[in-house]
TIMI-2910 file (N, C-alpha, C, CB; in pm, 1 decimal, decimal comma, always signed):
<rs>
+----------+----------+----------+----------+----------+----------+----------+----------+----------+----------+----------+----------+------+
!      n_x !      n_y !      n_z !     ca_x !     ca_y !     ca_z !      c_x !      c_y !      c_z !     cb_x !     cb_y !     cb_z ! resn !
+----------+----------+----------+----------+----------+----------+----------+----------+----------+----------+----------+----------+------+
!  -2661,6 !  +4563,6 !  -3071,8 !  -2648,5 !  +4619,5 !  -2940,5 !  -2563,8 !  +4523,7 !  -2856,9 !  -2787,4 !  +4644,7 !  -2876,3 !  Unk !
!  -2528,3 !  +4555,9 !  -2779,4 !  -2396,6 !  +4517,1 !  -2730,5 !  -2453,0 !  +4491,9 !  -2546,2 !  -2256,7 !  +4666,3 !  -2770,3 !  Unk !
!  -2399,5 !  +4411,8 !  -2487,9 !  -2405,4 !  +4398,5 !  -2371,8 !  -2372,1 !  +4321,8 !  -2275,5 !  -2471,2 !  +4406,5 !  -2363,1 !  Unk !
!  -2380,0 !  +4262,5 !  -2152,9 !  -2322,5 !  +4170,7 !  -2077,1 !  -2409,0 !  +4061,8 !  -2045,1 !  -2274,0 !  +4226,4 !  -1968,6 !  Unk !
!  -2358,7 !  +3932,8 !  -2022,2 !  -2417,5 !  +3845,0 !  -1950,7 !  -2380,4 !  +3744,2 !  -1849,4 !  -2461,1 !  +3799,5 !  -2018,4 !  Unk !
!  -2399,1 !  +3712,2 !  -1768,1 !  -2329,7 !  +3648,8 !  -1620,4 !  -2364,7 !  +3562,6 !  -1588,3 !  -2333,6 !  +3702,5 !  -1506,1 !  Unk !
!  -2306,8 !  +3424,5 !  -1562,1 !  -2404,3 !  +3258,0 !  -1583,5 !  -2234,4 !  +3237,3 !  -1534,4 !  -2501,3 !  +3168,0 !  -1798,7 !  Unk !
!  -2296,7 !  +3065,5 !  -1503,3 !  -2210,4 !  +2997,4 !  -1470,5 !  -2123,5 !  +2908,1 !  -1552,5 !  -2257,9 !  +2949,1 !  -1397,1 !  Unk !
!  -2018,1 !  +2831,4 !  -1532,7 !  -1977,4 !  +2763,6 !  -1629,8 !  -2063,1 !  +2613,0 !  -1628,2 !  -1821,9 !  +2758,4 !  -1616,3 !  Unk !
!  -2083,9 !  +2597,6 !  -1500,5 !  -2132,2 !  +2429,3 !  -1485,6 !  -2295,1 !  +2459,7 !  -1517,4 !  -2100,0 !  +2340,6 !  -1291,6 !  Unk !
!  -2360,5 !  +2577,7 !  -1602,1 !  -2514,2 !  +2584,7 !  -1688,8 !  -2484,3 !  +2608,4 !  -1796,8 !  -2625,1 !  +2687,9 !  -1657,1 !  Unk !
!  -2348,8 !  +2633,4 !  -1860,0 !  -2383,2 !  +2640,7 !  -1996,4 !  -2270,8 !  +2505,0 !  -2099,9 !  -2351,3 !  +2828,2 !  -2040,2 !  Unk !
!  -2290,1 !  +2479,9 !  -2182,7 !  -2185,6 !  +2393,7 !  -2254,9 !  -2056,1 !  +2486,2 !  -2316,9 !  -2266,4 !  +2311,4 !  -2383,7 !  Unk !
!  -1922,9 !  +2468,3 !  -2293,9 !  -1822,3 !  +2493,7 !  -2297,4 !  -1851,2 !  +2584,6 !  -2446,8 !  -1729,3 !  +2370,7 !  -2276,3 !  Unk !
!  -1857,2 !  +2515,0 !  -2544,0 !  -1839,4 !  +2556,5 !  -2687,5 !  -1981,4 !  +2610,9 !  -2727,6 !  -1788,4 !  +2427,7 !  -2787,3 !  Unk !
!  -2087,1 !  +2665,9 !  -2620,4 !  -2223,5 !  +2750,7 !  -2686,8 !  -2170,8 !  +2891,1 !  -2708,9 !  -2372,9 !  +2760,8 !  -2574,9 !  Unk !
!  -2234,8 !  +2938,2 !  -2807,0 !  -2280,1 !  +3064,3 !  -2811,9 !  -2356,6 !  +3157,2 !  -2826,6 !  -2256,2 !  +3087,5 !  -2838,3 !  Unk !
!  -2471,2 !  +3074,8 !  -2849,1 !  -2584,5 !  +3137,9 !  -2779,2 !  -2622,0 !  +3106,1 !  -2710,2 !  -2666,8 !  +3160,6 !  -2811,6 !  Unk !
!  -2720,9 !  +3217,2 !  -2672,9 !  -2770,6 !  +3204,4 !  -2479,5 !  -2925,8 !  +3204,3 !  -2546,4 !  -2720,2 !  +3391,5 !  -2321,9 !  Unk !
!  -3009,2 !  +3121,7 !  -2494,3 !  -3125,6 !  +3077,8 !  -2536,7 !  -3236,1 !  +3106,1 !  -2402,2 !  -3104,7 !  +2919,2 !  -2586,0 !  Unk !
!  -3309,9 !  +3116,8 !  -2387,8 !  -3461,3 !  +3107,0 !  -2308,2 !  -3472,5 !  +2998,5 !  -2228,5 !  -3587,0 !  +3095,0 !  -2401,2 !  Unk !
!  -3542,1 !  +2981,3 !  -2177,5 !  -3535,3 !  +2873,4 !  -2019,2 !  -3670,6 !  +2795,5 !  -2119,3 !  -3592,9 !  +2975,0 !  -1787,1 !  Unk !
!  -3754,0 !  +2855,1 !  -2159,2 !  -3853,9 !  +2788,0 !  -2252,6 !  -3794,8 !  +2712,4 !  -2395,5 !  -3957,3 !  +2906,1 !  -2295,6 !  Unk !
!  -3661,3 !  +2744,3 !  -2407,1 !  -3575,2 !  +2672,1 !  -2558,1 !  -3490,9 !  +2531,5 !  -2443,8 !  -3399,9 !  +2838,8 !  -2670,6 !  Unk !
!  -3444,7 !  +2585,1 !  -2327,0 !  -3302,7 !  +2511,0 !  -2249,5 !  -3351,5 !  +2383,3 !  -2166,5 !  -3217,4 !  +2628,7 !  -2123,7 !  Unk !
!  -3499,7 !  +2468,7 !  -2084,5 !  -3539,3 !  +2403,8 !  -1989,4 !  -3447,7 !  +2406,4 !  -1896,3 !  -3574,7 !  +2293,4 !  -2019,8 !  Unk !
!  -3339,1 !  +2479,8 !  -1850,6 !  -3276,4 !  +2543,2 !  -1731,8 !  -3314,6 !  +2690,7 !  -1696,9 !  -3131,0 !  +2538,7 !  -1751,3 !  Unk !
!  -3362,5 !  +2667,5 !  -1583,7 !  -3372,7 !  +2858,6 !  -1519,9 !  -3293,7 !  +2888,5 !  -1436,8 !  -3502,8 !  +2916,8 !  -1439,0 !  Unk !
!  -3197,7 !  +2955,9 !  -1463,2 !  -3091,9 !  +3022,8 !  -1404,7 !  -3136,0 !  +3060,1 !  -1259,7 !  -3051,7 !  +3145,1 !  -1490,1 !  Unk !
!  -3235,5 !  +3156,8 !  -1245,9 !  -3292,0 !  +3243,8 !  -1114,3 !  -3353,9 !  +3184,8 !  -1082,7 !  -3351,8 !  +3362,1 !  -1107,5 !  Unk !
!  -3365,4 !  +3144,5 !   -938,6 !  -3453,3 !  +3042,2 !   -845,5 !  -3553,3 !  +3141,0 !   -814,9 !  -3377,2 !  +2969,2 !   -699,1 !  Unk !
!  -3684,8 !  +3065,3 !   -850,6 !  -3805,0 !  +3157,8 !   -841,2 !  -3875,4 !  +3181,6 !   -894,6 !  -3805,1 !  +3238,9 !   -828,2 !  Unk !
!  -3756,0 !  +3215,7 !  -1048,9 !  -3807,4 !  +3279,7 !  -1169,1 !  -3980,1 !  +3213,3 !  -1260,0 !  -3662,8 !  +3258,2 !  -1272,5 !  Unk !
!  -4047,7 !  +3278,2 !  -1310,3 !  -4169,3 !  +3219,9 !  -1333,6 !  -4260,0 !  +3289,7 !  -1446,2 !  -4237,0 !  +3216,5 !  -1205,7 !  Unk !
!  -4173,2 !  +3400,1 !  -1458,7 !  -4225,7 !  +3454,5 !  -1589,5 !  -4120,8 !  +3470,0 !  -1712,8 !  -4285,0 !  +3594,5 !  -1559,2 !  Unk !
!  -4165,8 !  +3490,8 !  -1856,4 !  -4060,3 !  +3559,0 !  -1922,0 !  -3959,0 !  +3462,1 !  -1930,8 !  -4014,7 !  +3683,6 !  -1854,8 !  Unk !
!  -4040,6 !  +3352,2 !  -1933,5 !  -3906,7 !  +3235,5 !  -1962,4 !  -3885,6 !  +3173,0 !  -2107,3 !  -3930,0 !  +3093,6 !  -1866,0 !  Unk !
!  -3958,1 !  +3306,3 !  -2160,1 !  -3904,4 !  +3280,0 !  -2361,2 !  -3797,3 !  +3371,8 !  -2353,1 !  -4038,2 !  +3343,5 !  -2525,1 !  Unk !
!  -3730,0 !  +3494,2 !  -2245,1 !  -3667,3 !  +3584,9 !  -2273,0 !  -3535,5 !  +3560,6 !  -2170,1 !  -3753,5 !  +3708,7 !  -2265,8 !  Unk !
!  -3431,1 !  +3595,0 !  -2221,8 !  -3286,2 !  +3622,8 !  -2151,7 !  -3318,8 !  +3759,6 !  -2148,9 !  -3130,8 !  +3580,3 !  -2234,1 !  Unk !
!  -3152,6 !  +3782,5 !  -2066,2 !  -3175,4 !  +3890,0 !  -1997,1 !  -3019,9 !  +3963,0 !  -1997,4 !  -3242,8 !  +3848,9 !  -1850,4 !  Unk !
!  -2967,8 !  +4062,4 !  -1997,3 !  -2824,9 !  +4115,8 !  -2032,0 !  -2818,8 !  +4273,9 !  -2015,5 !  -2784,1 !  +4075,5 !  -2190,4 !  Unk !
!  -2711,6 !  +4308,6 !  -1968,6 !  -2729,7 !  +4447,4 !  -1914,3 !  -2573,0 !  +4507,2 !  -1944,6 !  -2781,1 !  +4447,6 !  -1734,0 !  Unk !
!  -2571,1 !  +4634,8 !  -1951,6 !  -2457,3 !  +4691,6 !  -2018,3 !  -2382,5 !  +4712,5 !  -1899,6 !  -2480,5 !  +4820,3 !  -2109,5 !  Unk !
!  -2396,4 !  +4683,6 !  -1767,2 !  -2307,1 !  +4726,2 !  -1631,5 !  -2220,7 !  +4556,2 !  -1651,8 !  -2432,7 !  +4763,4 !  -1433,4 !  Unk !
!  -2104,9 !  +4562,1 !  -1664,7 !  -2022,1 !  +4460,6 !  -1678,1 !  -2000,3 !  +4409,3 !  -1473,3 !  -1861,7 !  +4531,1 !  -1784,7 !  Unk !
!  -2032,8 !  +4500,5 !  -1428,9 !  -2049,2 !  +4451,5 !  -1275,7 !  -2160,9 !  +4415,7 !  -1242,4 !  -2020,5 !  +4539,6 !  -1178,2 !  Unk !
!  -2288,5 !  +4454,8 !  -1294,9 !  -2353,4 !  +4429,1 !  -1274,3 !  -2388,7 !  +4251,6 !  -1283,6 !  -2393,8 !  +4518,2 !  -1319,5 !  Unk !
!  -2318,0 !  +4218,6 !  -1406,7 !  -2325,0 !  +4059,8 !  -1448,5 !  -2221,4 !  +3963,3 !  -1410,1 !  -2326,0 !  +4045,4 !  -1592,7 !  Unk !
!  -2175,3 !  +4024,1 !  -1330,8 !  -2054,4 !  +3979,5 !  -1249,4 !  -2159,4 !  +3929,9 !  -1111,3 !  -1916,5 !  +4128,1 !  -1215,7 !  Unk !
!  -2246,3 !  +4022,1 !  -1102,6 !  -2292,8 !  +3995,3 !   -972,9 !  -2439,8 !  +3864,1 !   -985,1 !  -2340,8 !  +4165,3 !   -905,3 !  Unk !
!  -2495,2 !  +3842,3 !  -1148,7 !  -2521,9 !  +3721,9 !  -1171,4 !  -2455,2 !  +3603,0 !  -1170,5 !  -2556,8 !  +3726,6 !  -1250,1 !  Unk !
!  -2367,1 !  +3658,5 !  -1268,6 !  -2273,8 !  +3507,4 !  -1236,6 !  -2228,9 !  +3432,2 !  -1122,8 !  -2158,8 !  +3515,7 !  -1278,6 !  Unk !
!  -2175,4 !  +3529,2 !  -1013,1 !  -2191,2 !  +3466,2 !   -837,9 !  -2304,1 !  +3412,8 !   -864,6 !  -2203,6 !  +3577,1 !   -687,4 !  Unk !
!  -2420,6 !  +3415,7 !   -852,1 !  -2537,5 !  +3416,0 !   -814,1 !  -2569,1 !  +3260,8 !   -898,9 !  -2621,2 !  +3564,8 !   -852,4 !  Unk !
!  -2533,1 !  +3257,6 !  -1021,9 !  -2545,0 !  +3133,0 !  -1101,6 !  -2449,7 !  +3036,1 !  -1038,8 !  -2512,8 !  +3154,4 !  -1256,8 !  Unk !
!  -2316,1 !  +3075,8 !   -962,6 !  -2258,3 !  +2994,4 !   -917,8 !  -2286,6 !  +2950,2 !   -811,7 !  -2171,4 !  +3015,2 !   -921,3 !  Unk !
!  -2327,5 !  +2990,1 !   -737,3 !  -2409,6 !  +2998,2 !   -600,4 !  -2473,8 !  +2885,2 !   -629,5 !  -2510,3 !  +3129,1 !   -564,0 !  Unk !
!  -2586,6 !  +2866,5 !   -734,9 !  -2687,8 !  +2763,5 !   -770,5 !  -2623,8 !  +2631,8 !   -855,9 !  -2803,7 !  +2839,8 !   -860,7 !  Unk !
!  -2541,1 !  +2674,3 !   -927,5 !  -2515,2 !  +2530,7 !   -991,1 !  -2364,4 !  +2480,8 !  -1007,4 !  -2577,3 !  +2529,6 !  -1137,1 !  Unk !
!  -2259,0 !  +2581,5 !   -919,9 !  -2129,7 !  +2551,5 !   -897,2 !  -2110,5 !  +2630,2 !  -1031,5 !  -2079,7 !  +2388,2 !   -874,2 !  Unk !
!  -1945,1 !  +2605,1 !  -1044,5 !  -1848,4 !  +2595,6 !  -1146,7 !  -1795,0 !  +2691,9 !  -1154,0 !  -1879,9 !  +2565,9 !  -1258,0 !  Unk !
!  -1720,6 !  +2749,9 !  -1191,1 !  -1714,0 !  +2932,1 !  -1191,1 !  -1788,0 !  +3018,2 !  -1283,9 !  -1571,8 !  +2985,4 !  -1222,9 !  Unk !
!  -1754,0 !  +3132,2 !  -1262,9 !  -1803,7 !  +3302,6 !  -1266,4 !  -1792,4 !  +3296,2 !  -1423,5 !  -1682,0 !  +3448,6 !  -1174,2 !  Unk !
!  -1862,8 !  +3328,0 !  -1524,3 !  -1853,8 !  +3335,5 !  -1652,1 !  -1950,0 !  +3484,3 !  -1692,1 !  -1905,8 !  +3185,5 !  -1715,2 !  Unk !
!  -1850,0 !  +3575,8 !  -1723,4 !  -1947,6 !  +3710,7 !  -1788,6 !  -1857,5 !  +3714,6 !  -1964,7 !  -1914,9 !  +3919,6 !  -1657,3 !  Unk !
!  -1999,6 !  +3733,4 !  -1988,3 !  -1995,0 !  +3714,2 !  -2188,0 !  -2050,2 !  +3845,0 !  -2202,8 !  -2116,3 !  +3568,1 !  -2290,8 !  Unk !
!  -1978,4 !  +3907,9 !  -2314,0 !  -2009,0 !  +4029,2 !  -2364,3 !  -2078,0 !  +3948,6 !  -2480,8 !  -1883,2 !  +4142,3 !  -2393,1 !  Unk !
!  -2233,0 !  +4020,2 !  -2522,9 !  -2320,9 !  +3929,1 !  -2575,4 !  -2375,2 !  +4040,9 !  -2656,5 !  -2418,7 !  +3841,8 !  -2475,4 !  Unk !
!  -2396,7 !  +3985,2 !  -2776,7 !  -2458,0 !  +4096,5 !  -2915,7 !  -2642,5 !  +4091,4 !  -2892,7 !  -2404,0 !  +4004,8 !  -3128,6 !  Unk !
!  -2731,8 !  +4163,6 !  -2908,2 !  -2899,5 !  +4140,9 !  -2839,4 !  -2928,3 !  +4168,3 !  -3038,9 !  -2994,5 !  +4319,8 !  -2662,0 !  Unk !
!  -3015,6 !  +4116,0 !  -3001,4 !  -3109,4 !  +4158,9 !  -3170,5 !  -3146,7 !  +4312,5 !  -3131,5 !  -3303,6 !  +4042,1 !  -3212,9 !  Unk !
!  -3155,6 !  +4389,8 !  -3252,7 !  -3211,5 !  +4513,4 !  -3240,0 !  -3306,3 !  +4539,0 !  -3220,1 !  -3204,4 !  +4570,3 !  -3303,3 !  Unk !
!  -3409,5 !  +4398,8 !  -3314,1 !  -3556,1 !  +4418,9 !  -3308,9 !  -3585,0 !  +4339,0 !  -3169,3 !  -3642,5 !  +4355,2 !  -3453,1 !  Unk !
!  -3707,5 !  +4319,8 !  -3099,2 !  -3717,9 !  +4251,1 !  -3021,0 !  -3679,9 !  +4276,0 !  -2880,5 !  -3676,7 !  +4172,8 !  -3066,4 !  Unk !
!  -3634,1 !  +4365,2 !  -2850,6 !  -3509,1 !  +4367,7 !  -2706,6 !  -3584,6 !  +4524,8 !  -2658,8 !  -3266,2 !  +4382,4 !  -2766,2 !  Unk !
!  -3584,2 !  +4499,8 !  -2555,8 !  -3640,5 !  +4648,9 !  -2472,9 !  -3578,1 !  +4621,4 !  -2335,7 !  -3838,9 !  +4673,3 !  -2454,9 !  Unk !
!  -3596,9 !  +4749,9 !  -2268,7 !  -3514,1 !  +4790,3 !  -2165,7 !  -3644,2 !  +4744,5 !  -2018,0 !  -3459,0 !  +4987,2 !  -2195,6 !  Unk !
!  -3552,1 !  +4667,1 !  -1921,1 !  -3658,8 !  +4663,0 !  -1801,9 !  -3613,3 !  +4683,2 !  -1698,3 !  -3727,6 !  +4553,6 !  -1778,8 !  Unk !
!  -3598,4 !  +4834,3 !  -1667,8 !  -3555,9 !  +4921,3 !  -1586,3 !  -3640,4 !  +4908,3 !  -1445,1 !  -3564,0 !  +5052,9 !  -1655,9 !  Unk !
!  -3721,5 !  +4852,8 !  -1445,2 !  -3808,9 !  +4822,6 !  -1293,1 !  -3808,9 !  +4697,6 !  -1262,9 !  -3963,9 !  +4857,6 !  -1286,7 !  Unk !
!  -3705,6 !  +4593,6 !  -1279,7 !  -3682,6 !  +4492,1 !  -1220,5 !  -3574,4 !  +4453,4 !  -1113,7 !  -3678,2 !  +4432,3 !  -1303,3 !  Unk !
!  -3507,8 !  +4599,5 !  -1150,6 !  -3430,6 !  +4603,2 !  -1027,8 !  -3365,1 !  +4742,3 !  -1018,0 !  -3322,8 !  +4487,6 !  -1024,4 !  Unk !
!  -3420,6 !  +4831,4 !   -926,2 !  -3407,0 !  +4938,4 !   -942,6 !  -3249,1 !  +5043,5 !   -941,8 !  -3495,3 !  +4957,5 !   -862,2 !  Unk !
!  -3225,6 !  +5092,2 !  -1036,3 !  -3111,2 !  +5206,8 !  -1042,7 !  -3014,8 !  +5131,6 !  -1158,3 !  -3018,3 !  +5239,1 !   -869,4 !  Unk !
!  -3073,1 !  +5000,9 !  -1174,0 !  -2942,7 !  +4943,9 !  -1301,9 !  -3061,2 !  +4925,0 !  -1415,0 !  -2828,1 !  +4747,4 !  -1259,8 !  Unk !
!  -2994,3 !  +4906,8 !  -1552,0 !  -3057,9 !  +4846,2 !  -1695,9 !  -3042,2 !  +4748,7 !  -1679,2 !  -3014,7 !  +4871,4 !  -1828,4 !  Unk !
!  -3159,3 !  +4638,6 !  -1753,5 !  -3166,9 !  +4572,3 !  -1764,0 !  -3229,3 !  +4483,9 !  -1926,0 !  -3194,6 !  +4585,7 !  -1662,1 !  Unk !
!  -3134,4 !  +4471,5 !  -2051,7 !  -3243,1 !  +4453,1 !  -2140,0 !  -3310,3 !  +4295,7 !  -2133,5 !  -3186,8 !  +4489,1 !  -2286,2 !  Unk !
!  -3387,4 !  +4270,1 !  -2190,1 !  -3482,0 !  +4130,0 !  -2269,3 !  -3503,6 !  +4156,9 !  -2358,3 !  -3609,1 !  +4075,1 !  -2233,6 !  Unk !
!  -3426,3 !  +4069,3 !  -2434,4 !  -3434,0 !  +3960,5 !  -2546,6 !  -3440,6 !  +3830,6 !  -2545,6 !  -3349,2 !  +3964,6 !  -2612,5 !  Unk !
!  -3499,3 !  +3816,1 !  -2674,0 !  -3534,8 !  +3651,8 !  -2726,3 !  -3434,9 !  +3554,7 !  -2687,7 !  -3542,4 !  +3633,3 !  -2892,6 !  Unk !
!  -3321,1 !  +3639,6 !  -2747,5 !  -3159,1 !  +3498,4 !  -2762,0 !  -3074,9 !  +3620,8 !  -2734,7 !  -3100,4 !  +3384,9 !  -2969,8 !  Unk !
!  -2950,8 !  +3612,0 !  -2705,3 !  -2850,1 !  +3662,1 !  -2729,5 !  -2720,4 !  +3567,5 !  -2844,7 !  -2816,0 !  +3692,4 !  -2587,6 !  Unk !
!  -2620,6 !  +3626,8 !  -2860,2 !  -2535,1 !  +3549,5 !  -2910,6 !  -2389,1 !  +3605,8 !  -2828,5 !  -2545,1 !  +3559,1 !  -3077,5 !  Unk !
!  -2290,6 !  +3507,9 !  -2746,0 !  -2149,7 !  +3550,9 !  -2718,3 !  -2086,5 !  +3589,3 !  -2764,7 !  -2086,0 !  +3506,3 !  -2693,2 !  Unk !
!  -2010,5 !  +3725,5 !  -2804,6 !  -1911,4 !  +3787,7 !  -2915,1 !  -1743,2 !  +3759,5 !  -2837,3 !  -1956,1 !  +3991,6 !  -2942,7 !  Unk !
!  -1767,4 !  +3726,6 !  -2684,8 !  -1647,6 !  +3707,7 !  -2621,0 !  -1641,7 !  +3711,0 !  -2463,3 !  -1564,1 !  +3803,2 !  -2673,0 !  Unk !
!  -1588,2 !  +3605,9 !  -2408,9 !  -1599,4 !  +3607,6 !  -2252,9 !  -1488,9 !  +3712,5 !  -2200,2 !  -1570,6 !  +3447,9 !  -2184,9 !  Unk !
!  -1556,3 !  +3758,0 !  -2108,9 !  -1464,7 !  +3919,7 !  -2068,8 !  -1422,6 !  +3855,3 !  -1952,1 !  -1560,5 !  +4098,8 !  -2035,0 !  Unk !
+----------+----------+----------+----------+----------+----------+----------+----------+----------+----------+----------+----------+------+
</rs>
């Protein structure tokens, strides 16, 4: 499954490609955040992760980074009530197939 993800450049290391859990990194992207920190998070609205990545930049500088990101099949469900009218999936890990 296929999808987007939106982070900053100055939270992730230049040459990663996977995107790991705040419980694997020990960085939490979302100020606040407090649950569900074995799970990332990625959504098929390519604007939509545009509008994380501000948001990651906002918090830790560097620029705007959206990764079109592959989700495991198993494992990954949709959490459509975390912010209402967009998708939202969680998964374990993702992996980067290519920065868009």
């Amino acid at each position: 499954m296929l999808a987007y993800h939106g982070t900053s450049s100055a939270a992730v290391a230049s040459d990663c490609r996977a995107i790991l859990p705040p419980n694997d990194t020990g960085v939490i992207q979302e100020a606040g955040r407090k649950r569900r920190l074995d799970r990332v998070f990625a959504t098929p609205d390519k604007g939509l992760a545009r509008v994380y990545a501000g948001r990651a930049v906002q918090r830790f500088g560097g620029r705007p980074v959206v990764g079109e990101v592959a989700l495991p099949e198993s494992d990954t469900y949709v959490d459509s009530g975390s912010r209402p009218g967009a998708t939202i999936f969680v998964a374990p890990g993702a992996w980067v197939v290519r920065e868009s």
